[in-house]
N, CA, C and O of each residue as an XYZ file, in Angstrom:
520
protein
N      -4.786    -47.458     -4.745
C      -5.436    -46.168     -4.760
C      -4.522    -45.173     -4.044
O      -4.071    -45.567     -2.969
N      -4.116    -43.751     -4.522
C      -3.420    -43.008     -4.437
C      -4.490    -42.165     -3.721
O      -5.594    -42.069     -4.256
N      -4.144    -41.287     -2.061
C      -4.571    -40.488     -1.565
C      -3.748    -39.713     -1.654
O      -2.629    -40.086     -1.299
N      -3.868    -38.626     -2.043
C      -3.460    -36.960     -2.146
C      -3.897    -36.060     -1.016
O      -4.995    -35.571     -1.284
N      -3.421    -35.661      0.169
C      -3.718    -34.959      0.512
C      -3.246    -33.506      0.071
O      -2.204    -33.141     -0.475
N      -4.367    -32.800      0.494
C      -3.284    -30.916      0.389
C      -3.681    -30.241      1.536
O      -4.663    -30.408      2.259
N      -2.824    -29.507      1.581
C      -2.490    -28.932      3.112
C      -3.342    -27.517      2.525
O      -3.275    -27.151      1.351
N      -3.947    -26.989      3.328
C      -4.768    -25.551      2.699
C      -3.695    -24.589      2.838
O      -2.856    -24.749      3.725
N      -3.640    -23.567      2.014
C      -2.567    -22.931      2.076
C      -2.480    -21.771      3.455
O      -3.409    -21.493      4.213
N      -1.460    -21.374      3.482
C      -1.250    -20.482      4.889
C      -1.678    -19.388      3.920
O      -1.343    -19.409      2.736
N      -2.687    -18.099      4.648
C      -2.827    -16.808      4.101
C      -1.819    -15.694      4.175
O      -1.794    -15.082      5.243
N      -1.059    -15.356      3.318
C      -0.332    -14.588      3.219
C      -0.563    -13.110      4.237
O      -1.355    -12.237      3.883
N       0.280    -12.999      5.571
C      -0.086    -11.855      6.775
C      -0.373    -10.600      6.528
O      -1.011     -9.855      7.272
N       0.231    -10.253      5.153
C      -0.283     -8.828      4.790
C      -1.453     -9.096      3.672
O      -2.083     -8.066      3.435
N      -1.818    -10.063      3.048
C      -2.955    -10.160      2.577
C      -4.194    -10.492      4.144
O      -5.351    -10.132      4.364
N      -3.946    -10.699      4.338
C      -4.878    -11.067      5.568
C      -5.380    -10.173      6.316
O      -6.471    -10.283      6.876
N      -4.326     -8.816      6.423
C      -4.555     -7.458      6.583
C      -5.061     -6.912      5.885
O      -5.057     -5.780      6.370
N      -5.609     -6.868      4.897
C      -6.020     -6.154      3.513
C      -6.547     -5.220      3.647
O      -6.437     -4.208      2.955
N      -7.566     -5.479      5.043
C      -8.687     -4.267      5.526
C      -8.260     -3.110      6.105
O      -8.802     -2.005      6.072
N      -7.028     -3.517      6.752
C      -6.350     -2.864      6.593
C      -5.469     -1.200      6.190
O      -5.022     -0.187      6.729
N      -5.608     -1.709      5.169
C      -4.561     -1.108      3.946
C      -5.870     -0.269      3.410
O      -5.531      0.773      2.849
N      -7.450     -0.515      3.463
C      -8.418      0.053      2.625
C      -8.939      1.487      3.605
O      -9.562      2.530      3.411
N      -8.269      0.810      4.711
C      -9.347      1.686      5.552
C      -8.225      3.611      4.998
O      -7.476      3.862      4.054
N      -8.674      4.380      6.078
C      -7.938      5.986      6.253
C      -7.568      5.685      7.636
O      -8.076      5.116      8.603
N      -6.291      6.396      7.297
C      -5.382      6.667      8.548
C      -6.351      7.341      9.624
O      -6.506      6.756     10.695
N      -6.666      7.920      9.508
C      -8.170      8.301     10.860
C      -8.640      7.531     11.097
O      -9.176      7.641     12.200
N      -8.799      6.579     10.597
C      -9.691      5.234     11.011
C      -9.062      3.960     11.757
O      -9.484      2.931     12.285
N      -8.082      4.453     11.568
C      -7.037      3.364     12.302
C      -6.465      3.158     13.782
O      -5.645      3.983     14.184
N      -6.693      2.532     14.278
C      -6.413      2.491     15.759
C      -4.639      2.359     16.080
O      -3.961      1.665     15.323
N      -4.019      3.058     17.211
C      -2.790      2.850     16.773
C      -2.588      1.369     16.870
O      -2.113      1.038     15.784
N      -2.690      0.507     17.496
C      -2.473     -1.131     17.832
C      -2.786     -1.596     16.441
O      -2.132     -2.518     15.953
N      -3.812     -0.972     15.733
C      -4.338     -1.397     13.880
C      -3.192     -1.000     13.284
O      -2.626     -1.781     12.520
N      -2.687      0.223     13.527
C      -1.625      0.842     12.150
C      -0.223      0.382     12.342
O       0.651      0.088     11.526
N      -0.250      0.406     14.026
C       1.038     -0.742     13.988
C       0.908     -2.224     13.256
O       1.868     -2.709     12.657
N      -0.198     -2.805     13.348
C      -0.184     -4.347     12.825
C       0.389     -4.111     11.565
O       1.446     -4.535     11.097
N      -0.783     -3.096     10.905
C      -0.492     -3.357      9.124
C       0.936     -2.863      8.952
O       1.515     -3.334      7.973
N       1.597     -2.038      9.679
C       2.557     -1.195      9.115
C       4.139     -2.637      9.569
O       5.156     -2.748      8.884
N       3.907     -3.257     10.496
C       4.517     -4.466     10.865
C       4.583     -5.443      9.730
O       5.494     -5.957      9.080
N       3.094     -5.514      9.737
C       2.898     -6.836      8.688
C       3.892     -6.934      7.178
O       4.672     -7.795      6.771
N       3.405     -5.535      6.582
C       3.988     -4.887      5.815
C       5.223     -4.977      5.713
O       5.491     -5.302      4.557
N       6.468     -4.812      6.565
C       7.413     -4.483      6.765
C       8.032     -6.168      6.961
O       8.896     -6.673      6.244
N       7.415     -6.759      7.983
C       8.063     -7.974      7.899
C       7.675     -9.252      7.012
O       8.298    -10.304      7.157
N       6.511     -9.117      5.988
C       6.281     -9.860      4.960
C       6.527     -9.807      3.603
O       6.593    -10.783      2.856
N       6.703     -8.295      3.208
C       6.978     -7.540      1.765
C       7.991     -6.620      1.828
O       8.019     -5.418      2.095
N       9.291     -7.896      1.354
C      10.380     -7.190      1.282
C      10.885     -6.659      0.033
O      12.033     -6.907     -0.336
N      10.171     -6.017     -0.564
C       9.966     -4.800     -1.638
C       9.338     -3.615     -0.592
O       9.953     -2.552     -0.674
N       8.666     -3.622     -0.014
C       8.232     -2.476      0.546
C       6.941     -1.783     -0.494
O       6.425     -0.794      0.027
N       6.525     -2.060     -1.488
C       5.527     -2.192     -2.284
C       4.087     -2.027     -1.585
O       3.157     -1.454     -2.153
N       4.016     -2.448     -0.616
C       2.728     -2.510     -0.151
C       2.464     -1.182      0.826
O       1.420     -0.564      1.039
N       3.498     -1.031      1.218
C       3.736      0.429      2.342
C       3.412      1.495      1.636
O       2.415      2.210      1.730
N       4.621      1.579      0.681
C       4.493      2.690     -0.312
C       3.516      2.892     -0.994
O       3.263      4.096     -1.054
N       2.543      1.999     -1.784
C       1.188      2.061     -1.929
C       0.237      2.710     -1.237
O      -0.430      3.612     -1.744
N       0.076      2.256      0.130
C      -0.322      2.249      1.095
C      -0.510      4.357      1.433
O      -1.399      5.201      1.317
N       0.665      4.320      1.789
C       1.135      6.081      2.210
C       0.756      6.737      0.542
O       0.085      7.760      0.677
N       0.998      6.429     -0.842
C       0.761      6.996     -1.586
C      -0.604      7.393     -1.356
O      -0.772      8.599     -1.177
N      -1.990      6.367     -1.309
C      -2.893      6.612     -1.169
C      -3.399      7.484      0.097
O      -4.386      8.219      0.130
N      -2.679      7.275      0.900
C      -2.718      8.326      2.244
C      -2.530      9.943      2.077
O      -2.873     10.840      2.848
N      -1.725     10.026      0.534
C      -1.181     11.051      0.285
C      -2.440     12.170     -0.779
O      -2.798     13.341     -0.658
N      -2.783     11.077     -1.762
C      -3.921     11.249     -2.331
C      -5.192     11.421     -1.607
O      -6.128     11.949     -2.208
N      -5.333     11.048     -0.417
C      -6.769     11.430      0.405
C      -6.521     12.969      0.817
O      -7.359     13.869      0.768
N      -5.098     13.069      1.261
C      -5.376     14.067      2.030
C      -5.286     15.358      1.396
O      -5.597     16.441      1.891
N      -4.638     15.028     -0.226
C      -5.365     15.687     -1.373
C      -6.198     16.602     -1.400
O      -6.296     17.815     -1.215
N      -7.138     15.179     -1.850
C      -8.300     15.612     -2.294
C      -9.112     16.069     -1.404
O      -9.858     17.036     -1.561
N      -8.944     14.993      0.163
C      -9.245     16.701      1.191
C      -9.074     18.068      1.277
O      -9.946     18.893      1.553
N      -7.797     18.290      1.003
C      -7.639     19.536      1.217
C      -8.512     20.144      0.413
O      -9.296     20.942      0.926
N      -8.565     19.845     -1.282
C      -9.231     20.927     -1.958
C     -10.876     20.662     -1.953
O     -11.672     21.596     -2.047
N     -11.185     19.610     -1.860
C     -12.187     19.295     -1.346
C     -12.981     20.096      0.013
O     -14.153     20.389     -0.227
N     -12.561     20.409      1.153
C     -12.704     21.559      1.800
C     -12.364     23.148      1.781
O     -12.267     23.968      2.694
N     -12.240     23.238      0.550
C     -11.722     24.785      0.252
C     -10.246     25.292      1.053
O     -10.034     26.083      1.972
N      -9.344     24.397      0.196
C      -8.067     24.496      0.771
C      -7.685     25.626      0.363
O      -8.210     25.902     -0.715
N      -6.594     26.869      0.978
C      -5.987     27.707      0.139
C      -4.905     26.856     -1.070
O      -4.486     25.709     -0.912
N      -4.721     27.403     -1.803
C      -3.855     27.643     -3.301
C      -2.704     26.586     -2.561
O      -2.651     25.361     -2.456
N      -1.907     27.596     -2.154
C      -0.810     26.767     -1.129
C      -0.841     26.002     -0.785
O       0.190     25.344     -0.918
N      -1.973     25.363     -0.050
C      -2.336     23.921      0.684
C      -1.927     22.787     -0.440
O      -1.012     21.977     -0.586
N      -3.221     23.217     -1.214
C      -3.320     21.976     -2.225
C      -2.185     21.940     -2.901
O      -2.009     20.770     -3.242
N      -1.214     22.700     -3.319
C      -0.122     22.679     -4.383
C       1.494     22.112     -3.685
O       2.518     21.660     -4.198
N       0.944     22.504     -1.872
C       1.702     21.086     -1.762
C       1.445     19.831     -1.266
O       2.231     18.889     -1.165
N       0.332     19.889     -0.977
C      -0.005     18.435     -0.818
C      -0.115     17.616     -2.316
O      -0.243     16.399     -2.448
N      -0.045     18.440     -3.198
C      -0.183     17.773     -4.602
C       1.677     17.060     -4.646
O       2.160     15.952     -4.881
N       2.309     18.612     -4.226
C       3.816     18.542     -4.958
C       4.238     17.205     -3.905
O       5.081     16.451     -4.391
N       3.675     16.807     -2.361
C       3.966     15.734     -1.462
C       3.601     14.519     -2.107
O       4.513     13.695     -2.045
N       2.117     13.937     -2.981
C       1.540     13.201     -3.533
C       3.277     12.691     -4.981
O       3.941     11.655     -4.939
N       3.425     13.701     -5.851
C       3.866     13.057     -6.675
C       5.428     12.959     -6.589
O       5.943     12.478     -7.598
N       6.406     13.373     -5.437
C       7.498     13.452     -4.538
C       7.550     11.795     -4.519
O       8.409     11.144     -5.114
N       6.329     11.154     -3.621
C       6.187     10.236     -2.679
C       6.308      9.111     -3.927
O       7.092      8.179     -3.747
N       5.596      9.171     -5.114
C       5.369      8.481     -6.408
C       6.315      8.357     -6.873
O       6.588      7.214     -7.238
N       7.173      9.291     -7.078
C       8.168      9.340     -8.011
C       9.437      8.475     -7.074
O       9.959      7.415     -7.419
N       9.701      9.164     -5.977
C      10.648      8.464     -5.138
C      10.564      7.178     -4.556
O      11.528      6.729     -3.936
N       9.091      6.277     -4.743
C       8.928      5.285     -4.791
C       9.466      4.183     -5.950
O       9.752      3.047     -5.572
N       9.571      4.484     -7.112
C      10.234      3.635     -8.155
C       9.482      2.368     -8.006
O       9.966      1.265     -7.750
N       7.994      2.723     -8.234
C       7.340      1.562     -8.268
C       6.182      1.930     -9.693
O       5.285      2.769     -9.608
N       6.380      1.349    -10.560
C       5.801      1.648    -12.087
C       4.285      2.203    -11.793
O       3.907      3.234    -12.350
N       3.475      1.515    -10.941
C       2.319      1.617    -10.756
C       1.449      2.784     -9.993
O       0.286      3.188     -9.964
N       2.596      3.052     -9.450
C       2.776      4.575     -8.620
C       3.145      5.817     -9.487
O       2.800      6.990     -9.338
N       4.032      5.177    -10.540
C       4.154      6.431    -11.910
C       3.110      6.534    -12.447
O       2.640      7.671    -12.406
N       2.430      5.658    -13.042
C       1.082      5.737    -13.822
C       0.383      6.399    -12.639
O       0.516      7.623    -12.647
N      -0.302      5.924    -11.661
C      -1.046      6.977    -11.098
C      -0.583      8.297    -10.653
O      -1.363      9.117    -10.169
N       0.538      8.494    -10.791
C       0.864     10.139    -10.696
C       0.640     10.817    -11.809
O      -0.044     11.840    -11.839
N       1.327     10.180    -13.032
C       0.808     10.627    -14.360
C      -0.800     10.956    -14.492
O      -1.213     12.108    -14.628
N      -1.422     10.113    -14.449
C      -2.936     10.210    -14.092
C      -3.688     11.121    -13.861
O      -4.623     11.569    -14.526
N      -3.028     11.591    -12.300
C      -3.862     12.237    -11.703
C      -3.197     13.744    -12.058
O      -3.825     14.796    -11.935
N      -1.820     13.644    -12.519
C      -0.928     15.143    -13.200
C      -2.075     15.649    -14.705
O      -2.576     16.773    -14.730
N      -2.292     14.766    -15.673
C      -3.152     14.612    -16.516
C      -4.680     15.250    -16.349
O      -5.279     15.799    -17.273
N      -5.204     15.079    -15.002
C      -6.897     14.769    -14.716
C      -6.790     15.862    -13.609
O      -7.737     16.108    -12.862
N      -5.365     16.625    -13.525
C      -5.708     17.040    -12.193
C      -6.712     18.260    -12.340
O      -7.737     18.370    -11.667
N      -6.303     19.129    -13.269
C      -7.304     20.573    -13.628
C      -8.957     19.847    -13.467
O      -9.814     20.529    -12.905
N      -9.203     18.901    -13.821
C     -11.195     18.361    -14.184
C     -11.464     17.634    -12.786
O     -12.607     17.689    -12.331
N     -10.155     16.745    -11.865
C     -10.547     16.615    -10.858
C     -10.351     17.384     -9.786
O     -10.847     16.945     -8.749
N      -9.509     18.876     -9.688
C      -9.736     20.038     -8.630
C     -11.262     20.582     -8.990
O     -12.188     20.489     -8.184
N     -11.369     21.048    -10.051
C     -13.009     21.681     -9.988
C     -14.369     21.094     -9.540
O     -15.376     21.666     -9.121
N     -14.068     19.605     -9.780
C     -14.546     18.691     -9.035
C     -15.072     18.330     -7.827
O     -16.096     17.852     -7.338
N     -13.379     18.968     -7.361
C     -13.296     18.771     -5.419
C     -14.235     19.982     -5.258
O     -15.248     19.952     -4.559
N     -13.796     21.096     -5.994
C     -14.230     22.516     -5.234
C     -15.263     22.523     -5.422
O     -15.942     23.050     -4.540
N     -15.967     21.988     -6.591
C     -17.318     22.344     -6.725
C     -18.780     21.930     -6.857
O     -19.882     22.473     -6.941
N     -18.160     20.480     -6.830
C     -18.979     19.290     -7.121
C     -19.567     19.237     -8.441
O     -20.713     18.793     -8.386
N     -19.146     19.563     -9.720
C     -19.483     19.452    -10.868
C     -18.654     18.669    -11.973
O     -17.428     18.598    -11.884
N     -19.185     18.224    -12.765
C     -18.642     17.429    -13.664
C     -19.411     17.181    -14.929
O     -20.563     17.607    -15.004
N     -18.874     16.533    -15.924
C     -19.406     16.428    -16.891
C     -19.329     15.198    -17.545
O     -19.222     15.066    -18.764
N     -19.407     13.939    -16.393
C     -20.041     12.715    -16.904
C     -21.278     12.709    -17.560
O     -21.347     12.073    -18.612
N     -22.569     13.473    -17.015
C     -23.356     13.525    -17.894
C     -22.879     13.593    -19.355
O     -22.789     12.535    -19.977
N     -22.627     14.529    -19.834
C     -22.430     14.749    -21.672
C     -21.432     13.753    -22.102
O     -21.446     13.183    -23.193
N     -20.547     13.584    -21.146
C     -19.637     11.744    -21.608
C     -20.355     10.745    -21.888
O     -20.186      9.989    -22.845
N     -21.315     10.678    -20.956
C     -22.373      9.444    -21.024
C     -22.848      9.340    -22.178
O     -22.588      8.459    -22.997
N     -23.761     10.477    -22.328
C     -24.565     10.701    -23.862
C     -23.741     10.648    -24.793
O     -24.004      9.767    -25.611
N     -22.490     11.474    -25.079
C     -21.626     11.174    -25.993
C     -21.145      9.765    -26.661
O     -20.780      9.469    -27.798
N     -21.375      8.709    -24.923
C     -20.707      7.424    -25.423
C     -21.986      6.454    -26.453
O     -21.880      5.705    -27.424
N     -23.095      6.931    -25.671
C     -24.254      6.136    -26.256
C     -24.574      6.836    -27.631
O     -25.433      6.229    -28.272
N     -24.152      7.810    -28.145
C     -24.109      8.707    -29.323
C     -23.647      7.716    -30.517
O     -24.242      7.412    -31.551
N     -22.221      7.265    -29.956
C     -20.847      6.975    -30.536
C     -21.622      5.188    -30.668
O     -21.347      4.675    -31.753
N     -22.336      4.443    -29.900
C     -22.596      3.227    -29.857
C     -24.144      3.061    -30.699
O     -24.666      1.952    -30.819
């Protein structure tokens, strides 16, 4: 009779951080943003997870801005910082969401500013179509 053991696997240190990576930089304690930003750095040597990471940092503070009635200026560069950060990342997944949000950006500023939308008539439209 053949016993097999398996060793449970070790959790990968920046997966283990995950919570990390979800939370907002306001929310982060510095001893927290050092861990993840460590973890990061000394487990993912692509740098993939950082850059992710700050992209989305870049996108909050976005949609903050216009979200609080940013001036014109504000938002147009925190937009032009958002797709800078994307582009100079050379990470495919970071293009698509710049594209994205370059695409969606006019329906998701009126959005921020105003809280309106028109999922409703999408909705109905889809159940129209089905």
């Amino acid at each position: 009779m053949t016993c097999w053991i398996v060793a449970a696997a070790k959790p990968v240190p920046t997966w283990a951080n995950r919570r990390l990576l979800l939370r907002g930089r306001e929310r982060l304690s510095q001893a927290a943003l050092a861990r993840m930003c460590n973890g990061c750095v000394d487990h993912d040597p692509t740098g993939q997870i950082l850059s992710a990471w700050i992209a989305k940092e870049e996108l909050r503070a976005l949609c903050t801005t216009a979200a609080t009635g940013g001036h014109r200026e504000d938002i147009a560069r925190r937009l032009w910082a958002f797709y800078r950060w994307c582009a100079e990342a050379h990470i495919p997944e970071l293009t698509t969401l710049a594209e994205t949000i370059e695409t969606w950006w006019p329906a998701i500023e009126v959005f921020l500013m105003t809280g309106l939308t028109n999922a409703r008539t999408e909705g109905t439209n889809r159940l129209i179509k089905q």
